[in-house]
N, C-alpha and C positions, 0 to 999 in steps of 0.2 A: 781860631787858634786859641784865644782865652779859654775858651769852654773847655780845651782839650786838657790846658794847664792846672786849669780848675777841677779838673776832672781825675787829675794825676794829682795835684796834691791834697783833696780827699781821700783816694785810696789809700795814698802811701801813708797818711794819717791812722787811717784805719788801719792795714797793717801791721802801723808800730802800734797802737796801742792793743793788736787782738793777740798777736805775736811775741808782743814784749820788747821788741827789737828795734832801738832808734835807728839802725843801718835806714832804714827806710825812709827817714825826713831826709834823706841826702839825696832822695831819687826826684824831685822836683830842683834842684840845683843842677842833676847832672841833664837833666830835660831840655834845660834852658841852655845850659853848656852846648847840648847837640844842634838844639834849635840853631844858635850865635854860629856854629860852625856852617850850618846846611845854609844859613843865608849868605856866606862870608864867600862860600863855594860858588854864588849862582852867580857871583859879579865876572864881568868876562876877566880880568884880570888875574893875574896867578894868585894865588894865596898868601903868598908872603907878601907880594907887593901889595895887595889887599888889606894886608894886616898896618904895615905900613903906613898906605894912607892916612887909614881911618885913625892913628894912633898919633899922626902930624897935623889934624884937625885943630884949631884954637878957636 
């Protein structure tokens, strides 16, 4: 999974700098955003109470 992150925030480097376009360094922030979600999902628990939890952790 690093390799893949790694692999997304090279392109989207490359992009903004071929492009001109810094819209594209945001695309490795929203990757990890998706990532945090699809993991947050696999736990048997509902999503909010998931969220919950992990948010009353000390």
């Amino acid at each position: 999974m690093i390799y893949f992150f790694l692999l997304l925030l090279v392109l989207s480097i490359f992009f903004a700098i071929r492009l001109k376009k810094p819209l594209w360094l945001s695309v490795p922030f929203a990757g990890i955003i998706v990532y945090f979600i699809i993991q947050i999902s696999m736990v048997p628990l509902g999503f909010f109470e998931t969220l919950k939890f992990i948010f009353s952790l000390r």
